[in-house]
C-alpha positions, 0 to 999 in steps of 0.5 A: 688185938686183945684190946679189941677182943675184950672190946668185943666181948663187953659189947656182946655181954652188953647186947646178952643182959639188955643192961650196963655191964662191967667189963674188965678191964675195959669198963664199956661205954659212957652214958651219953653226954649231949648238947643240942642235937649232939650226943656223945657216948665215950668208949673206955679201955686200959688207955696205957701206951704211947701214941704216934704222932698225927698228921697234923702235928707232924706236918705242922713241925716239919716232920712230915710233908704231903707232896703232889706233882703234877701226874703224879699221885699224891704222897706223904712222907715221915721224917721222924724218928716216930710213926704218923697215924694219917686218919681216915677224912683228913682234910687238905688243903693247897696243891692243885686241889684240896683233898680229903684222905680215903683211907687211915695208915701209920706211917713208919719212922722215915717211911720214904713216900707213900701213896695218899688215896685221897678225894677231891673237895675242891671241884672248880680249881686245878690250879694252885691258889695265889701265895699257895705252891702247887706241889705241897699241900697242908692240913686243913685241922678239920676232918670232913663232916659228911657222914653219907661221904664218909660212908660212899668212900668205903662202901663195898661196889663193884670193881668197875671204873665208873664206881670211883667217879660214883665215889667223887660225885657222891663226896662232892654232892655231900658238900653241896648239902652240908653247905645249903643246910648251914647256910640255912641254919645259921642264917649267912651263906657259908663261904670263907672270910678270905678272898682267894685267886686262882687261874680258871681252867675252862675244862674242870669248870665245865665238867664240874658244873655238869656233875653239879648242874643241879646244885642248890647254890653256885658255890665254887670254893673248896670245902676247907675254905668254908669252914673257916666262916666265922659265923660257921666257927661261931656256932661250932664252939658252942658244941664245943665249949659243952662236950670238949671237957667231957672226955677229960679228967679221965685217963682210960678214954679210948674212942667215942661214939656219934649220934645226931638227932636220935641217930647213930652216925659212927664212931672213932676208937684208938689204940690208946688215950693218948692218940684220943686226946690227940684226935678228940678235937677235930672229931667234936668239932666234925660231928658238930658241923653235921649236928649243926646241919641237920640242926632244922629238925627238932633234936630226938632223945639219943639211943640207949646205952644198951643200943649203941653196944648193941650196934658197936658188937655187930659193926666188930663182928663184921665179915672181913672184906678182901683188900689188896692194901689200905686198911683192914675193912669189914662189912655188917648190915650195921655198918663199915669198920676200917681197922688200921694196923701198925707193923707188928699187926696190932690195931690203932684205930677202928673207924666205925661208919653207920650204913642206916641212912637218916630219914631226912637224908634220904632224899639228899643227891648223895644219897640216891648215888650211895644207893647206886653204888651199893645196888651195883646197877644204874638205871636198870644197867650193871655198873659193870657194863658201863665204859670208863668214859662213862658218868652218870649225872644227877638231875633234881625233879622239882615237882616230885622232890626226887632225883634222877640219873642219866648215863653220858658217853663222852667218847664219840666226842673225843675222839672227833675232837683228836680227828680235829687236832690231828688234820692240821697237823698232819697237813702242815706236816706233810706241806712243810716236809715237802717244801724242804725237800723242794729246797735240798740241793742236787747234783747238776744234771750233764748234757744230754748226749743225746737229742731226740726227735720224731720222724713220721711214725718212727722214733730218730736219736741223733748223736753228738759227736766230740770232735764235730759240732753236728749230729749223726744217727746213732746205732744204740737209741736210749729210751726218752727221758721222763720229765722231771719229778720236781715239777710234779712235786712242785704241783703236788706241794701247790695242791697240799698248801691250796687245801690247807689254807682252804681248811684253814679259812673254813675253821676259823668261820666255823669258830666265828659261829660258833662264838656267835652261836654260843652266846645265844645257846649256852644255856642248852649246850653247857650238859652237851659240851660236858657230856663230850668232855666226860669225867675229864676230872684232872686226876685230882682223886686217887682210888683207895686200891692205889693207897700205900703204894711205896714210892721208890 
């Protein structure tokens, strides 16, 4: 913690004399170190003390491992004998789905499990890959590039349960941009050099081409498998081969800061150089994904030595933001900054997320729903309003180059469609409960002591005698016997098993048309099908509230 105050306290110095200044025994921050578009400003500290193991590196050697059962939330757990730091925008890949990690946590020395808050960034797939196990998931080596997601994952909304949806919308519409704008810039559709199978679920294909029906490409594989394009790595290393050994040769480098054509994006600071050096290669090569597509504007001069410190003592002088678990997070009009604190209560890690939106993102999908989640309204209608069946989809203008919002209720649907599955069931039910009743055996029934007959108006009971074959009047006359309940059973169960077949035949005619109309109008009912469905995601995200929910 006095680390981060003395940090403070330069950066404020800094804003206060409008030139560099020297501050002991943290020395401040780097003039900036550029390639093309990418600009690098280094923070330096005392540098001293050991780090934790990343995530990468323990999952890596068997001594973490990220688990996910199926309706279960997704959890890591540590084996070592050492703590894991677990950053903010891992990447993860395998399981039902790839993720991305909302939230930063050390993780303490055999933690046990502990629940993963993570986002979905592999919308088409809720089914293991071919080769991959569905319960396990590995680090991907690359942290999410997407500045605008970073910012939607942690962005204060109200507590409403649409603004998770929001969240999820908002990352994956930011992977539709990264990946048109690489596509773009670097001439080849950006997709991975491997072939990958996995068994289709007609539903998330449904839902996810509704959430992005406006998409500008019809990709359908996960972001960490795009990465892996070799002409993508081919213009990444060239950022890499001219800043990676910037930041060695000195031993009191603790965090970096990011700008992107003339624009600051965030920044990264650790506890320690050695966590630095540890993270310092997934964080260049992020940052120079991002450099790379917003690589069609020509590169602006980056900020001033003076203007980052400036920015970096209003993100730390932030109000502190009331969290039920998950990182310390704090608010400016600056930017977010999530503090992830070890057990004594000392900081490790402040990732600082930028909240100014770039000119040329502006327009950009992710960012019409990052203004939706920062307003707190939707079409004119609090966010709080909205069901939890609710979603809200984006829908481009061509002309006007804007986007638009619609609100979908799925319920109706639903509950039709529960109707629908619950008929035949109760019918076979009641029709099948009724033919093994018919089938239950009875004790036989004793002669009738009695026979009865109708004389005129009046009613006559002869009774039969045990020592004569013939009948006598008797003097007690029973009541007639009703006639039989199996007989009226027999016909109730006739009627229920005329009425099944009967619903039966008219259901499969109606699916007859309905393949055949289907065929002819798809394109108009796919929105409608998936407003039904609603945001019928397969809890494929976990919401940041849930993080750090120690699995028993």
């Amino acid at each position: 913690m006095k680390t981060l105050c003395r940090l403070a306290a330069c950066f404020v110095s800094m804003v206060a004399l409008s030139a560099p200044a020297i501050c002991e025994p943290v020395p401040g921050i780097s003039a900036p170190v550029a390639y093309d578009n990418l600009a690098v400003y280094f923070v330096r500290g005392n540098g001293g003390g050991a780090a934790p193991l990343t995530l990468d590196q323990a999952v890596n050697s068997g001594q973490a491992e990220v688990r996910w059962h199926s309706g279960d939330p997704i959890t890591v757990e540590n084996f070592s004998d050492q703590s894991v730091f677990v950053p903010f925008g891992t990447l993860l890949k395998g399981g039902l789905q790839d993720q991305v990690t909302s939230v930063s946590l050390l993780l303490p020395p055999h933690s046990g499990a502990v629940s993963l808050a993570t986002f979905c960034v592999d919308p088409f797939r809720s089914t293991a890959r071919d080769q991959e196990s569905p319960n396990t998931m590995s680090t991907a080596g690359q942290m999410f590039p997407g500045h605008l997601a970073a910012l939607a994952m942690l962005v204060s909304a109200p507590k409403a349960g649409v603004v998770t949806r929001l969240r999820q919308s908002a990352v994956w519409w930011n992977i539709d941009t990264l990946r048109s704008e690489l596509s773009r810039n670097i001439g080849v559709t950006v997709e991975s050099p491997h072939e990958y199978h996995w068994a289709p679920t007609d539903l998330q294909d449904q839902v996810s081409n509704v959430v992005l029906g406006a998409r500008t490409s019809p990709w359908t594989t996960s972001l960490p498998l795009a990465l892996e394009n070799v002409p993508l790595l081919n213009a990444q290393q060239a950022y890499v081969d001219a800043l990676a050994a910037a930041a060695t040769g000195s031993d009191d480098v603790v965090g970096a800061v990011f700008a992107v054509n003339g624009n600051l994006v965030g920044a990264e600071i650790y506890q320690s150089h050695a966590l630095f050096g540890a993270m310092w290669p997934k964080l260049l090569r992020a940052n120079a994904i991002e450099a790379l597509a917003a690589n069609h504007d020509p590169a602006q001069a980056p900020p001033s030595v003076e203007a980052v410190g400036g920015f970096l003592a209003s993100a730390l002088a932030g109000t502190a933001r009331k969290q039920a678990s998950g990182p310390a997070l704090r608010d400016s009009a600056a930017a977010i900054v999530a503090e992830t604190k070890a057990p004594d209560g000392n900081w490790i890690n402040l990732s600082v997320v930028v909240k100014s939106v770039p000119a040329a993102a502006a327009a950009s999908p992710e960012a019409a729903l990052l203004g939706i989640l920062t307003s707190g309204r939707v079409n004119g209608q609090p966010l709080e309003s909205l069901g939890d069946r609710d979603m809200v989809v984006l829908h481009h203008d061509a002309q006007g180059g804007g986007w638009s919002t619609t609100i979908q209720d799925s319920a109706p649907w639903l509950q039709f469609d529960l109707g629908s599955k619950l008929a035949p069931a109760a019918i076979s039910f009641a029709f099948f409960t009724l033919l093994f009743w018919s089938f239950i055996p009875r004790r036989p029934r004793r002669r009738r002591a009695f026979v009865h007959a109708r004389i005129g108006a009046g009613h006559v009971a002869l009774q039969r005698r045990p020592d004569f074959e013939r009948f006598e009047p008797a003097l007690n006359m029973p009541a007639p016997v009703p006639p039989p309940l199996a007989s009226i059973a027999l016909a109730v169960k006739a009627f229920v098993v005329l009425v099944a077949v009967s619903l039966e035949r008219a259901r499969n005619a109606t699916r007859r048309w309905h393949t055949m109309l289907a065929g002819f109008l798809s394109p108009h009912l796919a929105a409608d099908i998936a407003r039904r469905l609603g945001p019928a995601w397969p809890g494929n995200f976990r919401a940041p509230e849930r993080a750090m929910r120690s699995r028993k």
